[in-house]
C-alpha positions in Angstrom: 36.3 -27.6 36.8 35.2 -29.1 33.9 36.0 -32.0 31.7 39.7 -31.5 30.1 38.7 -33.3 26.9 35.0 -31.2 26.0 34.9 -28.9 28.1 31.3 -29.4 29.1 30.8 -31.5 31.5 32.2 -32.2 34.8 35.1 -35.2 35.1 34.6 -38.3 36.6 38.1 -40.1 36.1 41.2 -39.6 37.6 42.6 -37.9 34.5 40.0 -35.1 34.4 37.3 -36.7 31.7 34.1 -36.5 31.8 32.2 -39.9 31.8 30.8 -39.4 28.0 34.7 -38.6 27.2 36.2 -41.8 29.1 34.8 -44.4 27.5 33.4 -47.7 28.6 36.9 -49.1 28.9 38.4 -45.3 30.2 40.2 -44.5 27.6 39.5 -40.5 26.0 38.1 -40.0 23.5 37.9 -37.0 21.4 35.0 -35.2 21.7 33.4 -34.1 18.0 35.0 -31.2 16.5 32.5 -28.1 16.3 31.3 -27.5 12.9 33.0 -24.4 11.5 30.5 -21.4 9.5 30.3 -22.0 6.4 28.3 -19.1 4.4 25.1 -19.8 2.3 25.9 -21.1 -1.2 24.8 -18.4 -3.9 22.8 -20.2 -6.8 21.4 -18.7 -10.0 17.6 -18.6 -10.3 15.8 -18.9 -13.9 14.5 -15.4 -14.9 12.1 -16.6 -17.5 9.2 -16.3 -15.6 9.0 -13.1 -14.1 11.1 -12.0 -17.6 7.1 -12.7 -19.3 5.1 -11.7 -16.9 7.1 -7.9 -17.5 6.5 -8.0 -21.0 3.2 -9.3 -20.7 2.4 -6.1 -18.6 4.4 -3.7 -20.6 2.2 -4.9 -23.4 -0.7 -4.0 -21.7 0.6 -0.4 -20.5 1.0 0.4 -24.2 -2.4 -1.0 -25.1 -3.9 1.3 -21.9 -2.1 4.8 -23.8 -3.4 3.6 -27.0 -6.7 3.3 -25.6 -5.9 7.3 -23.5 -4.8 8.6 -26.8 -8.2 7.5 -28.6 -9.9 8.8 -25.6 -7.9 11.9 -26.1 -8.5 12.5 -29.3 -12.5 12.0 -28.4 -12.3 15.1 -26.4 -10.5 17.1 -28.7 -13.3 16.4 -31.3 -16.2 17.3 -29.3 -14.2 20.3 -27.6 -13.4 21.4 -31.3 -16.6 21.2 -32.9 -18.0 23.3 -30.5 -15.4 26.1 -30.5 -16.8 25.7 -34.7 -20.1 26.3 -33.7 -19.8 28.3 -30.4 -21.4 25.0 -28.6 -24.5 25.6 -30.1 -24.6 21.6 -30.9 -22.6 20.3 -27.9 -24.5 17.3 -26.6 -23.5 17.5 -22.2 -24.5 14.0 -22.3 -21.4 13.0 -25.0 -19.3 14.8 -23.7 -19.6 13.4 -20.2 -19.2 10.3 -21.7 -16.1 11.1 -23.5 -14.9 12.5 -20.0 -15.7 9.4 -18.4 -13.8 7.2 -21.0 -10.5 9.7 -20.6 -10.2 9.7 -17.0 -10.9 5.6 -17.2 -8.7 5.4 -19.5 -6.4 7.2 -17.1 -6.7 5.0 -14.6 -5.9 2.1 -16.2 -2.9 3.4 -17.2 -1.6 4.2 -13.5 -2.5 0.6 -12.2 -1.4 -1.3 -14.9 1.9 0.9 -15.0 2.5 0.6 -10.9 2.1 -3.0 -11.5 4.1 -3.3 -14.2 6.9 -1.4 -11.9 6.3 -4.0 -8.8 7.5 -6.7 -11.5 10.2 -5.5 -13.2 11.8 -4.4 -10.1 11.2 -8.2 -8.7 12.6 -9.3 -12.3 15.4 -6.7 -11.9 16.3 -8.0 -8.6 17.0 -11.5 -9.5 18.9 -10.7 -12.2 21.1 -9.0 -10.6 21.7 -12.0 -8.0 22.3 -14.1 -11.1 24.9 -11.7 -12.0 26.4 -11.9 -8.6 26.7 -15.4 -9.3 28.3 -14.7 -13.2 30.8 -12.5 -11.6 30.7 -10.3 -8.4 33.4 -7.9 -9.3 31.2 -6.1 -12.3 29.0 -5.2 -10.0 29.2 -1.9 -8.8 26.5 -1.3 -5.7 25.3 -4.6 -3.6 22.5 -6.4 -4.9 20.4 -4.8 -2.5 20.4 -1.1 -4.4 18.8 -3.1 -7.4 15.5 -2.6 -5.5 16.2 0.8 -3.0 18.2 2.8 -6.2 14.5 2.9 -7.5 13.1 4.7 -4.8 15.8 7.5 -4.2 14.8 10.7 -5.5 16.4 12.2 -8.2 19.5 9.6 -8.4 16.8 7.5 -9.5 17.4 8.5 -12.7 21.0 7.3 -12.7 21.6 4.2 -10.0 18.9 1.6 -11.8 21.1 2.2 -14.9 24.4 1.9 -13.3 23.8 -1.6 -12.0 22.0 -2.8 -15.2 25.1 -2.0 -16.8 26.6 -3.9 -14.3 24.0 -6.7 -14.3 24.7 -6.5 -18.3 28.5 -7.1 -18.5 28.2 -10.2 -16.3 25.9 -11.5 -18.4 27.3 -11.4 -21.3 28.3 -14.7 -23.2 31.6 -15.5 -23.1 34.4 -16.7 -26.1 34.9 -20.6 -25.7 38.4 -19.8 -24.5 37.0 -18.4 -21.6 37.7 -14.8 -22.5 34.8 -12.2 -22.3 32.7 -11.5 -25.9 31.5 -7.5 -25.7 27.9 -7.9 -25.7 26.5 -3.8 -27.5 24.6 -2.3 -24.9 22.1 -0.6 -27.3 19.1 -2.2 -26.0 19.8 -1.5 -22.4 21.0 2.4 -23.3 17.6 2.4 -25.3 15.1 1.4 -22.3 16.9 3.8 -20.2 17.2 7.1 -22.2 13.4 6.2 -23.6 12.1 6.4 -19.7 14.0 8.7 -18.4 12.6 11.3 -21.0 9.0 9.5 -21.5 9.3 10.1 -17.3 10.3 13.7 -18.0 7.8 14.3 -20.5 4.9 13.0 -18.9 5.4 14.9 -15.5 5.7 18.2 -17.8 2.6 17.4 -19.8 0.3 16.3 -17.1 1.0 19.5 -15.2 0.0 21.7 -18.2 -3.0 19.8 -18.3 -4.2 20.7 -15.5 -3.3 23.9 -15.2 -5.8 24.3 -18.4 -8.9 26.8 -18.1 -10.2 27.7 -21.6 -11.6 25.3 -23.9 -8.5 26.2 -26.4 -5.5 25.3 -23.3 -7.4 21.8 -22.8 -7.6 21.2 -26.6 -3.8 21.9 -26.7 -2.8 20.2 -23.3 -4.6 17.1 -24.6 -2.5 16.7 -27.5 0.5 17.4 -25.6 -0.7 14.4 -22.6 -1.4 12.4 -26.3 2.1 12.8 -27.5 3.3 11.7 -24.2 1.1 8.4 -24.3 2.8 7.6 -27.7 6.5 8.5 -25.6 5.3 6.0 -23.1 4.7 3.3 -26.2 7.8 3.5 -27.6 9.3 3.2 -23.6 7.3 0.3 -23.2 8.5 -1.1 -26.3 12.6 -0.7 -25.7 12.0 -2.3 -22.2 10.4 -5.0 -23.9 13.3 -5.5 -26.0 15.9 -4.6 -23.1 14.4 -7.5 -21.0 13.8 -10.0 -23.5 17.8 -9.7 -24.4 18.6 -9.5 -21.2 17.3 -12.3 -19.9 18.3 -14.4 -23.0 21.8 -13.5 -22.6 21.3 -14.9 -18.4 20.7 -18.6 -20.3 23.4 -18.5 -22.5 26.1 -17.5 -20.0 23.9 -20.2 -17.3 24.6 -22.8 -19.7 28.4 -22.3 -19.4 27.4 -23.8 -16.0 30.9 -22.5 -15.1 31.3 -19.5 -12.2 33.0 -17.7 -11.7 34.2 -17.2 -15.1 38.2 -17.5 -16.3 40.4 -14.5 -16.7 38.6 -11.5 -19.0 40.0 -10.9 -22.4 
């Protein structure tokens, strides 16, 4: 049997109360009501920070196929020259180092581009938990796809953009009578039709590339891996502007410092 007031402990009194229950003068007293769930408050987190460290890094990307594209263009002119002159001037030791430089120049461009991924998907994520702050119900997948849509093949090329356009409506600023002002998605329909096909184009090219033999194929394949370098540029570029304006259109509707918003016009 236990105490009739809070249930705990065993009673003491005549009444059936515990001695923590009764009192010092015996009278009951109400044991403390048990603190009801309450869920973890959602709040908005500035994405400034990790907005410029993404366009930092995109910057650099484009500066890494600017420097493959000279590289490029470095083999083609030795390789050329000596198809002129059936190699009868080809310096080994030039060309080596014009080899060297490409596939450097190669590698810096997959680390500073899988970098530049780990941050923009950290960046993407918390703006889409800003917008679940804005307003839940534009959202159409939970925030948790904004990282895993990235990593599922093939629909990869359709989820990420799916909640950005998500992530973009509840960002947008709204009318000072609380009504919703259509923000044009240009920008965001930019980035993503730029690296679906710079994505496309690269995986095409680089496969040609090394399927090259003859000294004419690698001449050829080159230019094509060149044109897809400049593809990557203007990518880089788009995103740049896609997350700039994104994340300036996060502070404006922040300011409002009002969620969720009134009823949408």
């Amino acid at each position: 049997m236990l105490c009739s007031t809070c249930r705990l402990r065993p009673p003491v009194t005549a009444d059936g109360h515990c001695l923590l229950c009764a009192g010092p003068a015996g009278a009951a007293t109400p044991a403390p009501p048990v603190p009801a769930f309450v869920a973890p408050q959602q709040y908005l987190r500035s994405p400034d920070g990790l907005a410029m460290a993404v366009v930092i890094l995109l910057a650099v990307v484009a500066g890494a196929d600017l420097l493959a594209m000279a590289a490029g263009q470095n083999i083609r002119r030795l390789l050329g020259d000596g198809l002129e002159n059936d190699f009868a001037t080809y310096d080994d030791a030039e060309a080596a180092l014009a080899n060297n430089l490409y596939g450097s120049a190669g590698a810096l461009q997959g680390v500073m581009t899988l970098a530049t991924a780990v941050v923009f998907i950290i960046w993407f994520r918390r703006v889409r938990m800003n917008a679940e702050v804005f307003d839940p119900s534009t959202q159409p997948m939970s925030p948790g796809w904004a990282v895993g849509a990235w990593f599922v093949p093939v629909a990869n090329l359709v989820l990420p953009r799916r909640i950005a356009g998500g992530i973009w409506t509840a960002s947008a600023q709204t009318n000072t009578d609380g009504s919703w002002r259509t923000v044009p998605a240009t920008p965001m329909n930019l980035w993503w039709g730029a690296w679906v096909c710079s994505l496309a184009f690269s995986w095409v090219t680089s496969r040609q590339y090394m399927k090259a033999e003859d000294t004419q194929e690698i001449i050829d394949t080159t230019g094509l891996v060149m044109a897809s370098d400049a593809f990557d540029i203007v990518a880089a570029v788009l995103a740049i502007r896609f997350v700039r304006k994104l994340t300036r259109m996060q502070g404006e509707r922040a300011a409002l410092g009002v969620y969720p918003l009134g009823a949408q016009g």
